[in-house]
C-alpha positions as CSV (number, residue, x, y, z in Angstrom):
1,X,48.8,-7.1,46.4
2,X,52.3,-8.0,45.7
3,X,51.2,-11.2,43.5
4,X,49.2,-9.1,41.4
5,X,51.6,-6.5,40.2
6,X,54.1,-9.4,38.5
7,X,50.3,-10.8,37.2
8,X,49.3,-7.9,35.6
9,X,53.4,-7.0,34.3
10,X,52.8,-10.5,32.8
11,X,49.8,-9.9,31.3
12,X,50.6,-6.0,30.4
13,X,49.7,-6.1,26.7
14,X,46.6,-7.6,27.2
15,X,45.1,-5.0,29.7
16,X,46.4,-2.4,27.4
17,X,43.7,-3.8,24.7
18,X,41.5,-4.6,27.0
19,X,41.2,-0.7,28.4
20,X,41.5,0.2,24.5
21,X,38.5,-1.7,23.8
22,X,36.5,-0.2,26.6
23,X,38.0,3.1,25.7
24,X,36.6,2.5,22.4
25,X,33.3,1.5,23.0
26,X,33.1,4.2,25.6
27,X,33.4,6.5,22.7
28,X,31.4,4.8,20.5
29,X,28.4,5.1,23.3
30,X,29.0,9.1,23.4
31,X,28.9,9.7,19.9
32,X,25.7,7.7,18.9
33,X,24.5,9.9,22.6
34,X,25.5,13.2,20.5
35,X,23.7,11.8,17.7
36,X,20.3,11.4,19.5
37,X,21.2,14.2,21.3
38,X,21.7,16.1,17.7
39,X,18.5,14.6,16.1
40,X,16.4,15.6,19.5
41,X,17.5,19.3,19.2
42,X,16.6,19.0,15.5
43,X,13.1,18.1,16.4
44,X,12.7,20.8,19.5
45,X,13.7,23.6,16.9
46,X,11.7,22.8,14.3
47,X,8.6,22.2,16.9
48,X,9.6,25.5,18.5
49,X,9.7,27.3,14.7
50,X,6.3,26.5,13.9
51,X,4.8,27.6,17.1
52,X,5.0,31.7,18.5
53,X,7.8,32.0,20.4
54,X,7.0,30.6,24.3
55,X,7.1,28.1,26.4
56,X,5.9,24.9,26.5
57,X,2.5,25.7,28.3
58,X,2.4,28.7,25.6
59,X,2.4,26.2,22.7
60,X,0.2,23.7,24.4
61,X,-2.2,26.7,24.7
62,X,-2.3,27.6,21.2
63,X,-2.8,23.8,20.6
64,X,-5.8,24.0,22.5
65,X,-6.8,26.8,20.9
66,X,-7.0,25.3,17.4
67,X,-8.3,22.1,18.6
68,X,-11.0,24.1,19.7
69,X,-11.2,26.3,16.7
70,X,-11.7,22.9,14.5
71,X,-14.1,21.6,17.1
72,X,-16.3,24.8,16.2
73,X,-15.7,24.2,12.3
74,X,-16.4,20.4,12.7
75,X,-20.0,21.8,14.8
76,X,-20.8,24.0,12.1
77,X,-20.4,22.0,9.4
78,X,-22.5,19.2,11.2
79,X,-25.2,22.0,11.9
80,X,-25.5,22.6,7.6
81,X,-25.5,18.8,7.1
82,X,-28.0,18.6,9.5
83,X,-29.9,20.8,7.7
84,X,-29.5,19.7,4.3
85,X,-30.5,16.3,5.2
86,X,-33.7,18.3,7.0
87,X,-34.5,19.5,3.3
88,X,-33.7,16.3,1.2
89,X,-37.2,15.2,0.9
90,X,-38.3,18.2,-0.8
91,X,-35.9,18.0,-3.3
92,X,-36.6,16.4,-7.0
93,X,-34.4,13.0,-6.6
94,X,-37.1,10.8,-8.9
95,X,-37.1,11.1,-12.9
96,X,-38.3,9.2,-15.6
97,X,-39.2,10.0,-19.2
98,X,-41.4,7.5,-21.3
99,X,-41.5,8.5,-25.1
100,X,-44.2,7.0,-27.0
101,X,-45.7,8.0,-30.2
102,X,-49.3,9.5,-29.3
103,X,-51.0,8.9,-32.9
104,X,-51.4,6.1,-35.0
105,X,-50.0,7.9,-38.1
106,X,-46.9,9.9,-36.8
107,X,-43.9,7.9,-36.0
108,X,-40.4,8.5,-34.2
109,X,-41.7,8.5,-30.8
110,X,-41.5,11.9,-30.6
111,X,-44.0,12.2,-27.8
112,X,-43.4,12.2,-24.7
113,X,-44.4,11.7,-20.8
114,X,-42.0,13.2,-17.3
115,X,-42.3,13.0,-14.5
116,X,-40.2,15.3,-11.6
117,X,-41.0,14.0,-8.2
118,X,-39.3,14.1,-4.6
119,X,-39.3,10.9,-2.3
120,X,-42.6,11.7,-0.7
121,X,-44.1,11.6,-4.6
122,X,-45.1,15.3,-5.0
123,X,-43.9,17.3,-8.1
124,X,-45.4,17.2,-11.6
125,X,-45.4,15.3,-14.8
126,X,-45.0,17.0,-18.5
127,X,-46.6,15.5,-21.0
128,X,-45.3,16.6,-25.3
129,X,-48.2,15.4,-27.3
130,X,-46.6,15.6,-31.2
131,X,-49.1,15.2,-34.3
132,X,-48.6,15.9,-37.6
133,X,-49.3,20.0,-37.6
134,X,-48.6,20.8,-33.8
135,X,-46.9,19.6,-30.4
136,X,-48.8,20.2,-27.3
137,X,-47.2,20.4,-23.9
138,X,-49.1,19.8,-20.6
139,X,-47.8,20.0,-17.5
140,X,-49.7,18.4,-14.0
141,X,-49.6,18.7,-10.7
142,X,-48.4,15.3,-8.5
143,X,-49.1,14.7,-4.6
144,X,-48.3,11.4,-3.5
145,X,-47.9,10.3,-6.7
146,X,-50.9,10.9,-8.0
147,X,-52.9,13.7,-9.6
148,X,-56.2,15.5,-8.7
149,X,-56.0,15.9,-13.0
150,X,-56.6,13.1,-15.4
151,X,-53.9,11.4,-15.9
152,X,-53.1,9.3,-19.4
153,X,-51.6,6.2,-19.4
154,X,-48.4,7.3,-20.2
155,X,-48.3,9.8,-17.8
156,X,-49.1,7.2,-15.2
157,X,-46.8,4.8,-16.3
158,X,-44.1,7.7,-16.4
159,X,-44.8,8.3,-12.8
160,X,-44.5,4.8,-12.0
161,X,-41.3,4.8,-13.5
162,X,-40.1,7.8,-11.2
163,X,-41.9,6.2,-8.3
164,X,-39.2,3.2,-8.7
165,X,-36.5,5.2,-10.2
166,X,-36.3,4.0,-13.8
167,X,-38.1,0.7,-13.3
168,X,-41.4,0.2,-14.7
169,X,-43.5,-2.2,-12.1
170,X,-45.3,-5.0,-13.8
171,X,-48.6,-4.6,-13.7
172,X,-50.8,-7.5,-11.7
């Protein structure tokens, strides 16, 4: 022990920096600690603002309580999709319109052939039949895409149309 004391006398100045360093990064360790420390508390209170006031089981609570609230919303919702879907066949989703002219002598295309139909091919088809002193409008009924009524070419073909949404089939 009595060799060290002249060693470290020697070597005085250099301890001194050495316990200033450690000094230093000892306080550079507790204030980036307060910092964290600082930025944690930040979080807690804001956390703790947007929830009643209460205890951690108390918040976790009311967290279950919406979870199961959207849970409930989510169900509901799924239910009246369900049911939508349910109705979607019944719903007109097929249109065309063919416009032709229906006499030799009267131009303009100004007649004309529709055809409103859901997927399972049931709805009607209008028919406008324009002449020179009159337009006449008929309107028939469609199951399965076809018509317990006589049906004119136009109307067929207009049907056709609806049947393959917009694209007339070539005929064999």
């Amino acid at each position: 022990m009595k060799e060290l004391i002249p060693l470290i006398n020697d070597y005085i100045i250099f301890v001194q920096l050495a316990m200033i360093i450690v000094i230093i990064a000892l306080c550079l360790i507790i204030w980036q600690r307060n910092k964290t420390n600082r930025e944690l508390l930040k979080f807690y209170s804001t956390l703790m603002d947007s929830y009643d006031k209460g205890n951690l089981e108390s918040i976790i609570q009311q967290l279950v309580g919406k979870q199961e609230n959207f849970a409930n919303q989510l169900q509901t919702i799924e239910d009246r999709v369900a049911g939508i879907e349910a109705q979607l066949p019944e719903y007109i989703d097929r249109v065309a319109m063919l416009r032709y002219n229906a006499f030799p002598d009267v131009g303009g295309n100004l007649s004309f052939s529709a055809a409103l139909l859901n997927r399972k091919g049931s709805g009607l088809v209008i028919s406008g039949i324009h002449g020179r002193s009159e337009t006449l409008i008929y309107a028939k009924e469609i199951q399965s895409f076809t018509s317990s009524h006589l049906l004119s070419e136009e109307e067929q073909q207009a049907i056709e149309m609806a049947r393959n949404r917009g694209t007339p089939r070539e005929k064999w």
